[in-house]
C-alpha positions in Angstrom: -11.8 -11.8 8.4 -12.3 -8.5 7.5 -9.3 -6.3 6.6 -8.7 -4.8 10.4 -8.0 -8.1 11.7 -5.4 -8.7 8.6 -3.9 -5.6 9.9 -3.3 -6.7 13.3 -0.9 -9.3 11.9 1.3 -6.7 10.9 4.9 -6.7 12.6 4.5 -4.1 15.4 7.8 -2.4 15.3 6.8 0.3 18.1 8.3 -0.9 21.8 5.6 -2.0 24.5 6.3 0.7 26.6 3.4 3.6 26.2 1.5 2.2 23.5 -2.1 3.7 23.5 -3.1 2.5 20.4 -3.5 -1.1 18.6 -1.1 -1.2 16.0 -4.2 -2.1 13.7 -6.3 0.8 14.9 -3.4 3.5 13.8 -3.2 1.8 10.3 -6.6 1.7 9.7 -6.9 5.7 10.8 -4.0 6.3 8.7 -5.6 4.2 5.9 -9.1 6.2 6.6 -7.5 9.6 6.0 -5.3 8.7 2.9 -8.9 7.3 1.8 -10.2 11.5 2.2 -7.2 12.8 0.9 -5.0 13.9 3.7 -1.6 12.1 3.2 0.6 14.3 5.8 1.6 13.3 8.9 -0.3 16.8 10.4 -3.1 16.3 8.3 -3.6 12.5 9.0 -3.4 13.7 13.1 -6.1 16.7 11.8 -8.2 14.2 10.7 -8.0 12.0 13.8 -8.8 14.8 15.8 -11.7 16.1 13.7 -13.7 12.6 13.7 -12.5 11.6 17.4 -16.6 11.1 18.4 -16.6 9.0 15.1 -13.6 6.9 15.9 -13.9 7.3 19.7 -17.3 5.3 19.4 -16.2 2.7 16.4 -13.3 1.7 17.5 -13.7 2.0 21.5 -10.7 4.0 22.2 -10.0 4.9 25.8 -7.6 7.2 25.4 -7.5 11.1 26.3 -5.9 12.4 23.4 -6.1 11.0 19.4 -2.5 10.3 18.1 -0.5 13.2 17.8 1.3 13.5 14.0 4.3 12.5 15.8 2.8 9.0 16.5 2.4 8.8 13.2 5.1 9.9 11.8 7.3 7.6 13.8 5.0 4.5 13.1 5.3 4.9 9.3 9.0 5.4 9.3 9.5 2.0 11.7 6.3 0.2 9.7 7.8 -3.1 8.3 6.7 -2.5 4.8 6.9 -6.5 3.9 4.7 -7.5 6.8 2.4 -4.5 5.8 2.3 -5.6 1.9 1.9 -9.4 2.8 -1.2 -8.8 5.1 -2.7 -6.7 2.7 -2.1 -9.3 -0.1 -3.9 -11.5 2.2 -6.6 -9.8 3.0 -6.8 -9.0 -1.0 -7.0 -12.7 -2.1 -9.9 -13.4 0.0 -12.0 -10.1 -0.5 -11.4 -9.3 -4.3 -12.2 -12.4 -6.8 -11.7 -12.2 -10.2 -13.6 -13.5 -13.2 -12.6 -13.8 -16.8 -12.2 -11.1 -18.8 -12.2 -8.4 -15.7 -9.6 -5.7 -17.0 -6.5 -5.4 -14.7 -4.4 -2.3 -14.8 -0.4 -1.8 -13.7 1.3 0.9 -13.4 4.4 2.6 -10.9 4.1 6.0 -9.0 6.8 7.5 -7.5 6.4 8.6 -3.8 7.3 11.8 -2.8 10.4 13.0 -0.2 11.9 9.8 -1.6 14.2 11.2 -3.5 18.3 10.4 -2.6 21.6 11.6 -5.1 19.1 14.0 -6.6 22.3 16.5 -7.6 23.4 13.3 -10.0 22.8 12.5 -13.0 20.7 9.5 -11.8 18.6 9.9 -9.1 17.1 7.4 -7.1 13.9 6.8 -5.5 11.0 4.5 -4.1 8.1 3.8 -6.5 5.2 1.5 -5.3 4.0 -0.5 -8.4 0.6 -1.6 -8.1 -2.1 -3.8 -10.0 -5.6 -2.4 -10.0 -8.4 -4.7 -11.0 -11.1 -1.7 -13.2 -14.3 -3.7 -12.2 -13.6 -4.0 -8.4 -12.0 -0.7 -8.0 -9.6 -2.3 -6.0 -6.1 -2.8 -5.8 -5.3 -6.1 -5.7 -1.2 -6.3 -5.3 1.2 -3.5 -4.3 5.7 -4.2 -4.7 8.1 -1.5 -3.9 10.6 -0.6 -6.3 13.9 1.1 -5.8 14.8 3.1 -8.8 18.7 2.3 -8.3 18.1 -2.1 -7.4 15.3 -2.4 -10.2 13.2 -1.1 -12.5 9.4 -1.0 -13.3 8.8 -3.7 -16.0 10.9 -5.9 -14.2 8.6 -5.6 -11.2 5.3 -5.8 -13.1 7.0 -9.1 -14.4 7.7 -10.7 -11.4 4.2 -9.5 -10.5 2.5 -11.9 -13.5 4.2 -14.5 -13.1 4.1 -14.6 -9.2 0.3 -14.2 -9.3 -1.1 -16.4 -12.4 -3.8 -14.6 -13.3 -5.6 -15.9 -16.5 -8.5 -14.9 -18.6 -8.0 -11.6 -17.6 -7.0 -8.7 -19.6 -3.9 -6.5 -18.6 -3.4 -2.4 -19.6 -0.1 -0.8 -19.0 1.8 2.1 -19.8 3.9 2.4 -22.9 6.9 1.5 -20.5 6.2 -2.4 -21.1 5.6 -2.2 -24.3 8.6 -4.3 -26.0 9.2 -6.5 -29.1 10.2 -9.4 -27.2 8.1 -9.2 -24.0 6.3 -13.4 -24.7 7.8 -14.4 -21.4 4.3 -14.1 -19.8 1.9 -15.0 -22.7 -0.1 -18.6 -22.2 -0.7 -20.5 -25.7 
C-alpha cells in the first residue's frame, strides 16, 4: 500500500452532499504543497491551481475547478487529527525500517494561530512533537501536545516506550535532559 491508499482510511468528516474530491486526493495535495513550502490555505489553493495539468492528469480529476482555499480550509479544521496521525503511523511502519544504530531525533514545534489566553501569564498552545529517523529523512511518529493538558518530555516519553525502538540512538533538545530520566534505558 502506498501512502495515498493509507490516506483514504482517514475519517472523512466532510458531509456527502457536494464532494468533488476524494478525501485522500485533498490530503495528498495539501501534503504536496506543505512538501514546496506553501502552508496557507490561499497558497495551498495557488498551488493547486498552478499544477492543475499535473494533478488533473495524475490523479484523474474530473472536476472544473481545483479546490478553492475555502475547501481547504474547512477540511483541515473538521480533519480528525487521530485518524489522520494513526494512518500515517501506519503507513510509517511499513515504509520506513530501521536498523541498529540509525540516529533518531525528537523534538516539539509549536504551530502557529494556535495560540489561546495569550494576555495571561501562561499561554497555551498546540505543539506537534515528532520523531525523525536522520538516515531515512523521514518522520516516523508525529503526537499532538496541548501546552495547558501536557508537556513535551512527557510526550516524547510516552513516545519510547509506546514504540520500543532499540539499538538505535536518540538526540534531543536540552528540554529532556534530567538527572533522573532511567525510565526508558534497557540494561
Amino acid at each position: 500500500m502506498n501512502l495515498l491508499d493509507y490516506l483514504g482510511q482517514v475519517t472523512d468528516p466532510r458531509r456527502k452532499q457536494g464532494q468533488r474530491f476524494k478525501l485522500n486526493t485533498l490530503l495528498i495535495f495539501i501534503l504536496m504543497s506543505m512538501l514546496c513550502g506553501k502552508y496557507q490555505y490561499r497558497e495551498i489553493a495557488r498551488f493547486c491551481r498552478n499544477n492543475e495539468k499535473y494533478l488533473r492528469k495524475r490523479f484523474g480529476i474530473k472536476t472544473k475547478k481545483m479546490p478553492s482555499h475555502v475547501t481547504i480550509r474547512g477540511l483541515i479544521k473538521a480533519l480528525d487529527f487521530e485518524s489522520l496521525q494513526k494512518s500515517f503511523h501506519q503507513w510509517t511502519k511499513n515504509y520506513v525500517q530501521l536498523e541498529e544504530g540509525d540516529w533518531i531525533c525528537g523534538d516539539g514545534k509549536a504551530i502557529s494561530s494556535t495560540v489561546s489566553d495569550y494576555s495571561t501569564s501562561y499561554q497555551n498552545f498546540v505543539s506537534l512533537v515528532s520523531l525523525f529517523s536522520q538516515k531515512r529523512q523521514q518522520v516516523l511518529h508525529v503526537e499532538r501536545l496541548e501546552n495547558k493538558k501536557s508537556n513535551e518530555a512527557k510526550v516524547v516519553e510516552e513516545l519510547l516506550s509506546r514504540l520500543d525502538l532499540q539499538g538505535v540512538i536518540f538526540t534531543f533538545d536540552a528540554l529532556h535532559c534530567k538527572k533522573n530520566a532511567t525510565k526508558n534505558r534497557r540494561k
